[in-house]
N, C-alpha and C positions, 0 to 999 in steps of 0.2 A: 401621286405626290412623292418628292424625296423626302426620304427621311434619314434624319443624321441621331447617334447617341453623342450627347456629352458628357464624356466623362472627367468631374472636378468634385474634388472634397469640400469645398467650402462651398457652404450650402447659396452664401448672397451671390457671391459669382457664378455660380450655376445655376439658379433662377434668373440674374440678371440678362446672363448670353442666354437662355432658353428663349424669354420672352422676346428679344430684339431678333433673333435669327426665327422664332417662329412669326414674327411679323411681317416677314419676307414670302412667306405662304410654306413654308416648309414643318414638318411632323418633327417634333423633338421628342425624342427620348433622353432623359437625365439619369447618371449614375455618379453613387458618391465614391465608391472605392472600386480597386480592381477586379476583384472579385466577381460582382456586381458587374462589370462591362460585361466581363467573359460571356457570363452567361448571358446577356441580352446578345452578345453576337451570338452568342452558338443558337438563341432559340429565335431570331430577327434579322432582317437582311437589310442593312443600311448599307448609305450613298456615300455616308461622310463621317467620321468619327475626327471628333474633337477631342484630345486627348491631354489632359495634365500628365507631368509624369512622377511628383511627387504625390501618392497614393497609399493608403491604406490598404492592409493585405497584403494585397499584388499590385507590386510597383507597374509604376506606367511601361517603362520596358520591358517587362515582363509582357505586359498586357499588347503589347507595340509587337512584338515576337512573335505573339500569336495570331494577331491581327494578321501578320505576312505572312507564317504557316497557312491562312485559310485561302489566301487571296489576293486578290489588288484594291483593295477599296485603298481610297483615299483616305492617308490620317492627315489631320493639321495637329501638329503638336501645342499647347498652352502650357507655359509653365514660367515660374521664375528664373527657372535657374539660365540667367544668362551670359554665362561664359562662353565663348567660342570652343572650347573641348565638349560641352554640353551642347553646342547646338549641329556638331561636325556629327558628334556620338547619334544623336537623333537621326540625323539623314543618313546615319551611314546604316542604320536596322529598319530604315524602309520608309522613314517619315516623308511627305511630298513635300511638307510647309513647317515653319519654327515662328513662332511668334512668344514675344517675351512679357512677364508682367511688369508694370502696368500696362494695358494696351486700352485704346478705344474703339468704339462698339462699331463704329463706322467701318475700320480699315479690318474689323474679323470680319464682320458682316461682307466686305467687300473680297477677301480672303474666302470663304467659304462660298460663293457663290463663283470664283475661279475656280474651285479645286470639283467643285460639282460639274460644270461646264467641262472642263477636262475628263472627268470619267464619263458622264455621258458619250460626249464624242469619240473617247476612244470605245467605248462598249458598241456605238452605232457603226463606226468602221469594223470592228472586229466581226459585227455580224454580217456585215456588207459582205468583206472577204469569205464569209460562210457559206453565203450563199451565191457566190461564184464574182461579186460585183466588184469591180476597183475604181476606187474616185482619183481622181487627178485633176486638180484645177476646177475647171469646170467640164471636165468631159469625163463619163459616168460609161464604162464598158462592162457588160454582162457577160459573162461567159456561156451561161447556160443558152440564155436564149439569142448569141447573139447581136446583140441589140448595141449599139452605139450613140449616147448623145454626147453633142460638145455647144458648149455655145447658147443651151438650150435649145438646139436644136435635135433633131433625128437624124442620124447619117446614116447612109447606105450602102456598105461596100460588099467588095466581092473576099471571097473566103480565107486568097493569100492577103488581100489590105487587112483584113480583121485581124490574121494570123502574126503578121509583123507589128501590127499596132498591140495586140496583148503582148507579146515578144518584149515592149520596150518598158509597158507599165508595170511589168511582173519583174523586170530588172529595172528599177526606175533609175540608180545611180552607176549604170557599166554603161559603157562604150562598145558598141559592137561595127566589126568591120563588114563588110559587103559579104563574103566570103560565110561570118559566122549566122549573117543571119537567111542567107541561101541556104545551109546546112539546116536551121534550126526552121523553117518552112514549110524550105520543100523538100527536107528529109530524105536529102541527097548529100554527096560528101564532097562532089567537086562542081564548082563556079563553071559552067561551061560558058556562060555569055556573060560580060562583066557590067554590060548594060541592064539584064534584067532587074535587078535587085534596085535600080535608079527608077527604072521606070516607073516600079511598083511604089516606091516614095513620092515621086511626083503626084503619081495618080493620090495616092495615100493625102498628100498635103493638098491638094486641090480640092479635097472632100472634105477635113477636118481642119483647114487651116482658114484666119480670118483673110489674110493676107500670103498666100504660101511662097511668095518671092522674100517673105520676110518673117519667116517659122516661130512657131512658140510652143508647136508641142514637138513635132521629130528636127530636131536640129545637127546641121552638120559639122563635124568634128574633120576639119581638113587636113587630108593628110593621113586618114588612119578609118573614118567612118561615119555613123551616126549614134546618137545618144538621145536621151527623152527630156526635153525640155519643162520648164516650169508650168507653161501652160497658161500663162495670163502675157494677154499683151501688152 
Protein backbone atom coordinates (compact mmCIF):
# COMPACT_ATOMS: atom_id res chain seq x y z
CA UNK A 1 0.00 0.00 0.00
CA UNK A 2 1.31 3.74 -0.65
CA UNK A 3 1.53 5.63 2.06
CA UNK A 4 1.66 9.40 2.13
CA UNK A 5 2.36 11.84 5.48
CA UNK A 6 0.40 14.97 5.63
CA UNK A 7 1.69 17.53 6.98
CA UNK A 8 -0.90 20.59 8.05
CA UNK A 9 -1.41 22.49 11.38
CA UNK A 10 -5.02 22.85 11.30
CA UNK A 11 -6.29 20.08 12.78
CA UNK A 12 -10.04 20.08 10.47
CA UNK A 13 -8.03 20.34 7.18
CA UNK A 14 -5.94 17.68 8.09
CA UNK A 15 -8.40 15.15 9.06
CA UNK A 16 -10.61 16.32 6.33
CA UNK A 17 -7.60 15.62 3.38
CA UNK A 18 -6.81 12.36 5.63
CA UNK A 19 -10.08 10.79 5.30
CA UNK A 20 -10.93 11.61 1.47
CA UNK A 21 -7.28 10.54 0.14
CA UNK A 22 -7.48 7.50 2.52
CA UNK A 23 -10.61 6.76 0.84
CA UNK A 24 -8.77 6.14 -2.33
CA UNK A 25 -7.13 3.01 -0.56
CA UNK A 26 -4.08 4.80 0.47
CA UNK A 27 -2.27 4.73 4.27
CA UNK A 28 -2.17 8.29 5.81
CA UNK A 29 0.00 9.42 8.20
CA UNK A 30 -0.99 12.93 9.65
CA UNK A 31 1.49 15.51 11.24
CA UNK A 32 0.73 18.93 12.75
CA UNK A 33 4.04 20.79 12.66
CA UNK A 34 7.40 20.47 11.26
CA UNK A 35 9.03 18.99 13.66
CA UNK A 36 6.69 16.26 13.70
CA UNK A 37 7.22 15.51 9.80
CA UNK A 38 10.86 15.19 10.19
CA UNK A 39 10.73 12.62 12.33
CA UNK A 40 8.05 10.41 10.80
CA UNK A 41 10.24 10.72 7.53
CA UNK A 42 13.34 9.83 9.07
CA UNK A 43 11.66 6.80 11.09
CA UNK A 44 8.95 5.81 7.74
CA UNK A 45 9.34 5.65 4.15
CA UNK A 46 6.58 7.40 2.16
CA UNK A 47 5.28 7.74 -1.41
CA UNK A 48 3.99 11.17 -1.14
CA UNK A 49 4.27 14.04 1.28
CA UNK A 50 1.66 16.67 1.24
CA UNK A 51 3.21 19.58 2.69
CA UNK A 52 1.67 22.94 4.09
CA UNK A 53 4.45 25.39 4.33
CA UNK A 54 3.18 27.70 7.04
CA UNK A 55 4.12 25.49 10.19
CA UNK A 56 4.95 25.43 13.62
CA UNK A 57 8.56 24.75 14.73
CA UNK A 58 10.02 24.09 11.53
CA UNK A 59 8.70 25.88 8.74
CA UNK A 60 7.57 23.91 5.76
CA UNK A 61 10.80 24.86 3.78
CA UNK A 62 12.76 23.94 6.17
CA UNK A 63 11.00 20.61 6.31
CA UNK A 64 10.89 20.87 2.07
CA UNK A 65 14.97 21.07 2.42
CA UNK A 66 15.12 18.05 4.04
CA UNK A 67 12.76 16.19 2.40
CA UNK A 68 15.36 16.78 -0.91
CA UNK A 69 18.47 16.19 1.32
CA UNK A 70 16.95 12.55 1.77
CA UNK A 71 15.72 11.86 -1.62
CA UNK A 72 13.09 12.05 -4.52
CA UNK A 73 9.94 11.54 -2.97
CA UNK A 74 7.29 13.49 -4.33
CA UNK A 75 6.13 16.53 -2.28
CA UNK A 76 2.67 18.37 -3.22
CA UNK A 77 2.91 21.62 -1.55
CA UNK A 78 -0.65 22.88 0.36
CA UNK A 79 -0.62 26.26 1.54
CA UNK A 80 -2.17 29.74 1.35
CA UNK A 81 0.12 31.67 0.49
CA UNK A 82 -0.63 32.20 -3.11
CA UNK A 83 1.59 34.64 -4.59
CA UNK A 84 3.51 33.64 -7.69
CA UNK A 85 7.14 34.47 -5.69
CA UNK A 86 5.69 31.86 -3.24
CA UNK A 87 4.77 29.37 -5.48
CA UNK A 88 8.21 30.00 -8.09
CA UNK A 89 10.13 29.73 -4.34
CA UNK A 90 8.35 26.18 -3.72
CA UNK A 91 9.33 24.69 -7.11
CA UNK A 92 12.45 26.09 -7.10
CA UNK A 93 13.67 23.81 -3.49
CA UNK A 94 12.34 20.70 -4.99
CA UNK A 95 8.30 20.85 -4.70
CA UNK A 96 6.77 18.58 -7.90
CA UNK A 97 3.18 20.29 -7.27
CA UNK A 98 1.66 23.95 -5.60
CA UNK A 99 -1.71 23.99 -4.89
CA UNK A 100 -3.28 26.97 -3.15
CA UNK A 101 -6.04 27.52 -0.27
CA UNK A 102 -9.00 27.17 -0.72
CA UNK A 103 -8.90 24.08 -2.79
CA UNK A 104 -11.30 21.15 -3.31
CA UNK A 105 -10.97 17.63 -2.29
CA UNK A 106 -11.54 16.37 -5.76
CA UNK A 107 -8.70 18.06 -7.86
CA UNK A 108 -5.97 17.14 -4.55
CA UNK A 109 -7.31 13.90 -4.46
CA UNK A 110 -6.91 13.88 -8.39
CA UNK A 111 -3.28 15.67 -7.74
CA UNK A 112 -2.06 13.16 -5.56
CA UNK A 113 -2.78 10.19 -7.36
CA UNK A 114 -0.72 11.97 -10.37
CA UNK A 115 2.19 12.67 -8.26
CA UNK A 116 2.15 8.75 -6.96
CA UNK A 117 1.73 7.39 -10.54
CA UNK A 118 4.88 9.44 -11.42
CA UNK A 119 7.04 8.14 -8.67
CA UNK A 120 6.13 4.80 -9.06
CA UNK A 121 6.84 4.64 -12.80
CA UNK A 122 9.97 6.52 -12.45
CA UNK A 123 11.07 3.94 -9.45
CA UNK A 124 9.93 0.89 -11.80
CA UNK A 125 12.10 2.29 -14.85
CA UNK A 126 15.02 3.15 -12.71
CA UNK A 127 15.02 -0.51 -11.45
CA UNK A 128 14.43 -1.82 -15.02
CA UNK A 129 17.82 0.07 -16.07
CA UNK A 130 19.34 -1.77 -12.88
CA UNK A 131 18.77 -4.68 -13.93
CA UNK A 132 20.20 -4.22 -17.40
CA UNK A 133 16.41 -3.68 -19.16
CA UNK A 134 15.41 -0.45 -21.38
CA UNK A 135 11.84 0.07 -22.37
CA UNK A 136 11.14 2.04 -25.38
CA UNK A 137 7.73 2.26 -26.68
CA UNK A 138 6.72 -1.00 -26.66
CA UNK A 139 9.78 -2.93 -27.22
CA UNK A 140 11.52 -4.05 -23.93
CA UNK A 141 15.41 -4.97 -24.55
CA UNK A 142 17.40 -7.06 -21.88
CA UNK A 143 20.85 -6.74 -21.88
CA UNK A 144 21.62 -9.51 -19.57
CA UNK A 145 19.96 -12.10 -21.10
CA UNK A 146 19.54 -10.95 -24.36
CA UNK A 147 16.15 -11.13 -24.99
CA UNK A 148 14.19 -8.65 -27.22
CA UNK A 149 10.48 -8.13 -27.29
CA UNK A 150 8.69 -5.42 -29.45
CA UNK A 151 5.10 -5.43 -30.37
CA UNK A 152 4.61 -7.93 -27.77
CA UNK A 153 6.15 -10.11 -29.40
CA UNK A 154 9.63 -12.14 -28.98
CA UNK A 155 12.41 -11.30 -31.59
CA UNK A 156 15.19 -13.00 -32.58
CA UNK A 157 18.35 -11.54 -33.67
CA UNK A 158 21.84 -12.24 -34.29
CA UNK A 159 24.44 -10.64 -31.89
CA UNK A 160 25.53 -7.54 -34.38
CA UNK A 161 21.26 -6.70 -34.81
CA UNK A 162 21.04 -6.90 -30.86
CA UNK A 163 24.41 -4.82 -30.65
CA UNK A 164 23.09 -1.88 -32.90
CA UNK A 165 19.68 -2.01 -31.59
CA UNK A 166 21.11 -1.38 -27.80
CA UNK A 167 23.61 1.17 -29.57
CA UNK A 168 20.50 3.37 -30.35
CA UNK A 169 18.26 2.86 -27.15
CA UNK A 170 21.24 3.54 -24.73
CA UNK A 171 21.53 6.99 -27.07
CA UNK A 172 17.87 7.42 -27.54
CA UNK A 173 18.25 11.04 -28.71
CA UNK A 174 21.86 11.13 -31.10
CA UNK A 175 22.09 10.65 -34.65
CA UNK A 176 24.61 8.21 -35.44
CA UNK A 177 26.33 7.87 -38.90
CA UNK A 178 27.01 4.60 -40.67
CA UNK A 179 30.67 4.92 -39.93
CA UNK A 180 29.98 5.62 -35.86
CA UNK A 181 28.09 2.83 -35.52
CA UNK A 182 30.59 0.31 -37.45
CA UNK A 183 33.12 1.66 -35.00
CA UNK A 184 30.73 1.21 -31.90
CA UNK A 185 29.86 -2.77 -33.03
CA UNK A 186 32.20 -4.03 -34.65
CA UNK A 187 34.86 -2.48 -32.72
CA UNK A 188 36.89 -1.66 -35.62
CA UNK A 189 37.82 1.96 -36.62
CA UNK A 190 37.45 2.06 -40.43
CA UNK A 191 34.11 1.41 -42.64
CA UNK A 192 35.79 -1.00 -45.01
CA UNK A 193 32.26 -1.79 -46.96
CA UNK A 194 29.85 1.07 -46.78
CA UNK A 195 26.98 -1.44 -47.40
CA UNK A 196 27.53 -3.41 -44.30
CA UNK A 197 26.10 -1.38 -41.64
CA UNK A 198 22.74 -0.98 -44.26
CA UNK A 199 22.46 -4.37 -44.53
CA UNK A 200 22.50 -5.06 -40.81
CA UNK A 201 19.45 -2.33 -40.55
CA UNK A 202 17.46 -3.81 -43.10
CA UNK A 203 17.77 -7.12 -41.55
CA UNK A 204 17.40 -5.27 -37.98
CA UNK A 205 13.98 -3.61 -39.39
CA UNK A 206 12.58 -6.72 -40.81
CA UNK A 207 12.66 -8.33 -37.48
CA UNK A 208 11.42 -5.47 -35.21
CA UNK A 209 9.55 -3.38 -37.41
CA UNK A 210 5.68 -3.53 -38.06
CA UNK A 211 6.02 -2.34 -41.43
CA UNK A 212 9.94 -1.79 -42.10
CA UNK A 213 9.39 0.15 -45.50
CA UNK A 214 7.83 2.56 -43.13
CA UNK A 215 10.04 2.51 -39.60
CA UNK A 216 9.10 3.65 -36.19
CA UNK A 217 11.81 2.27 -34.19
CA UNK A 218 15.46 2.77 -36.43
CA UNK A 219 14.62 5.68 -38.64
CA UNK A 220 16.74 7.28 -41.26
CA UNK A 221 18.20 10.63 -41.07
CA UNK A 222 19.07 11.28 -44.85
CA UNK A 223 21.90 12.56 -45.55
CA UNK A 224 24.10 11.99 -42.43
CA UNK A 225 22.60 8.48 -40.81
CA UNK A 226 20.18 6.87 -38.54
CA UNK A 227 18.57 7.79 -35.26
CA UNK A 228 15.92 5.88 -32.79
CA UNK A 229 12.53 6.47 -33.38
CA UNK A 230 9.57 6.77 -31.06
CA UNK A 231 8.53 3.57 -31.54
CA UNK A 232 4.67 3.64 -31.94
CA UNK A 233 3.12 3.49 -35.24
Amino acid sequence: MKRILLVEDDAEINGLVAKYVAKEGFEVDSAYDGDEALTRIRDREYQLVVLDLMLPRVDGQEVLRRIRAKGTIPVLILSARDGELDKILGLELGADDYMTKPFTIGELVARVKAQLRRYVDFNREAAGRDAGIIVHGDMILNADTFEVEAGGERKSLTAKEFAILKLFLTYPTRVFTKSQIFEAVWQETSLSDDNTVMVHINRLRAKIERDPSNPVYIQTVWGFGYKLGEGRA
